[in-house]
N, C-alpha and C positions, 0 to 999 in steps of 0.2 A: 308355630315352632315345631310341633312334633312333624308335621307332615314334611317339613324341611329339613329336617334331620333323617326321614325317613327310617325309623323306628321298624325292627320285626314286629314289632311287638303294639298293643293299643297303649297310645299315652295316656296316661292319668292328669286331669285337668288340675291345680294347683288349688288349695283354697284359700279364699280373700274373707277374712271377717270385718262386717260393714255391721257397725254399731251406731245407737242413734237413739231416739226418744221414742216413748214408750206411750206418751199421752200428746201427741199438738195436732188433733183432726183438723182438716181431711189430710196432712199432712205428713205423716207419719204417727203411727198408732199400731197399737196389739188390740186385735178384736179375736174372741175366742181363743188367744193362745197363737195368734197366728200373725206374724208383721206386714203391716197395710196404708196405703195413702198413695199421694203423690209420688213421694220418692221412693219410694219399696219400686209401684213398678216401675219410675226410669229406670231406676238401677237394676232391676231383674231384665228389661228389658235389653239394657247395655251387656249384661250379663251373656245374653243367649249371641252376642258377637262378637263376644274376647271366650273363642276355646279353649284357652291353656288354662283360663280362671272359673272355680265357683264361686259361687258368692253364696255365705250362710249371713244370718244377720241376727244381731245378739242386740233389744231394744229393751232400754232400762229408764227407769228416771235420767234426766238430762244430767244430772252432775254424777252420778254413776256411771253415767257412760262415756262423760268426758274424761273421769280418771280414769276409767279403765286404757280410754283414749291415749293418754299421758302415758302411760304406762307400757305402753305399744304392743295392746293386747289385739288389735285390729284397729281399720281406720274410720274414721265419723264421719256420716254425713247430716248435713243440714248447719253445718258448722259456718260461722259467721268469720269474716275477718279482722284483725286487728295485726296493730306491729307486734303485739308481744307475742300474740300467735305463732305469726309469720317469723318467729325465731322460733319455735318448738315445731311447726306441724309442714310440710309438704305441699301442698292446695291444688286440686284439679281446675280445671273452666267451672264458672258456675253455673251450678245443674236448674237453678229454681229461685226467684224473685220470692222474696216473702212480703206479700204487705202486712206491717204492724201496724195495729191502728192504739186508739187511746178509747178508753171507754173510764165514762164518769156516770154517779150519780145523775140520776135527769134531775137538772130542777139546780146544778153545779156545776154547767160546762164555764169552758173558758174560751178565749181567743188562742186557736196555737196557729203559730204559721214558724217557729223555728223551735230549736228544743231550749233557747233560751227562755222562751215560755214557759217553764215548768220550773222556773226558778219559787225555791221552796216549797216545793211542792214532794210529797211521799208518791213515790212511785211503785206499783206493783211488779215483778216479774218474778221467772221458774229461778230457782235456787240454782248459782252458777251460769246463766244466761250472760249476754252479750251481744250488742248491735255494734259494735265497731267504736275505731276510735275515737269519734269525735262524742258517742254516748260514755265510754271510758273515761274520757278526759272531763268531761261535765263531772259526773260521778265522784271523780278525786278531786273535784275543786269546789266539791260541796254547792254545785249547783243547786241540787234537790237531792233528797233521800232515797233509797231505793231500799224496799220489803219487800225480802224476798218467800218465796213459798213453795209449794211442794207439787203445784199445778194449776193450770186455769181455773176450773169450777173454785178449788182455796181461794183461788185470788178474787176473783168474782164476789166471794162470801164476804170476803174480808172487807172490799170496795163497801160494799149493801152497810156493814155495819161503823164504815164510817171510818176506819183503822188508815188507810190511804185516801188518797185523792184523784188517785185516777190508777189505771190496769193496763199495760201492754200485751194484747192477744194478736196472735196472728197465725193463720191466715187469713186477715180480712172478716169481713160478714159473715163467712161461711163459718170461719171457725167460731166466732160467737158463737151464733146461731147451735151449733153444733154443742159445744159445750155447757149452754143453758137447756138445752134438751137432757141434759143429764145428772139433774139436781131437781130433785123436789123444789127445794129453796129456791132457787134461782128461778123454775118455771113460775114458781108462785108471784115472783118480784123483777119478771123484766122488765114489765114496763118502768119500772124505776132505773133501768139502767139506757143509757144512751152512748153512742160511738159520736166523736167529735169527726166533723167534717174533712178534716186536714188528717193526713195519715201520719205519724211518725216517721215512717220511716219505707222504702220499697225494699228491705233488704237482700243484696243476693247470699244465698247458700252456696255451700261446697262439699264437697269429701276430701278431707284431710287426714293424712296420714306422720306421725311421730315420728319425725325425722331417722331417727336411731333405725326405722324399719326398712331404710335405705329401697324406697315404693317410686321411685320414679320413673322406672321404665314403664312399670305397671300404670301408672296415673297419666304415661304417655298414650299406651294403647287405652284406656277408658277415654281421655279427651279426643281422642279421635271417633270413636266408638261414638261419643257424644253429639259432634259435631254432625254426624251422620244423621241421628236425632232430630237435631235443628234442622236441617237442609232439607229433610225428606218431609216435615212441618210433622212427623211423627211426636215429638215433645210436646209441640202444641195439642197435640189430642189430645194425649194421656194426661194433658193439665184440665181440658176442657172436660174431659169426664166428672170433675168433683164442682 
């Protein structure tokens, strides 16, 4: 834009605040004060080929940062879709496949092959979380319970002491893995914990913006930005890194 308008002057690039979670490794995370994972570098990465835009990123617990989301204090990424969503928020292409898996007591697994499986059963996730609507609509129709908590390793704890029945972590092994490395507790007692074979769910992620912030020119040059991404199989690296 600036170079087409031909400006005397240097233009100053616009800034985009991209909000998001503060704990779901390798997936987005603060480590030393600093925002890190999978999607920190797509997005810095798409960053460095939309000029007009910076991109700062403001990562808090997941339901702090979806209000602030609501709020149209900047726009989310790693954001899940649903219809009620899709009436408040804007939605890019999706940036990142999440696999959620189910992790149970070992010595407790079950047969899951649909999420009708989990009928009465307590379910773990982050406080303010969501897979989409068809885990929505279980949810309100009292399929099963869902306790909610304040992070992975909580949830983990909580699973060990019997309070639920199973825990949705994701991304996949990695992020287990990753978050039992960070508890006394947990390292002392994984082998009590097992991941069931059948995933939950492969859910895609997005960056969404609060309608009210009227972002869709913007989230037209990032989808292209993206798509470049994809094509150039550059995405695929910067996933294969973690």
């Amino acid at each position: 834009l600036c170079a087409l308008l031909s400006l005397p002057y240097p233009c100053l690039a616009q800034e985009v605040v991209i909000l998001g979670n503060d704990y779901k490794i390798p997936k987005i995370f603060v480590e030393e004060g600093e925002p890190k994972g999978i999607l920190i570098d797509i997005a810095k990465t798409i960053d460095q080929r939309m000029d007009d835009w910076e991109f700062s990123y403001h990562l808090y617990p997941w339901a702090r940062a979806y209000k602030n989301a609501l709020g149209s204090d900047g726009g989310i990424i790693g954001l899940s879709m649903t219809s009620e969503r899709l009436e408040i928020f804007d939605y890019s292409e999706p940036i990142f496949y999440d696999e959620v898996i189910i992790v149970v007591q070992r010595g407790k697994e079950f047969p899951y092959e649909t999420i009708q499986d989990l009928h009465g059963k307590r379910v773990g996730i982050g406080r303010g979380g969501s897979f989409g609507d068809e885990f929505d609509n279980a949810v309100n129709s009292g399929l099963f319970t869902v306790v909610e908590d304040n992070g992975p390793v909580a949830r983990l704890n909580i699973l060990l002491v019997g309070r639920i029945d199973c825990a949705l972590i994701s991304p996949g092994l990695t992020a287990l893995k990753h978050v039992i490395s960070q508890d006394t507790f947990l390292l002392e007692h994984q082998d009590e914990l097992a991941a069931l074979p059948v995933s939950f769910k492969r859910d895609p992620n997005y960056l969404g913006f609060a309608k009210s912030m009227d972002m869709q020119s913007f989230l037209a040059a990032f989808n292209a930005a993206l798509a470049v991404l994809k094509e150039s199989g550059e995405l695929e690296r910067i996933i294969g890194r973690y």
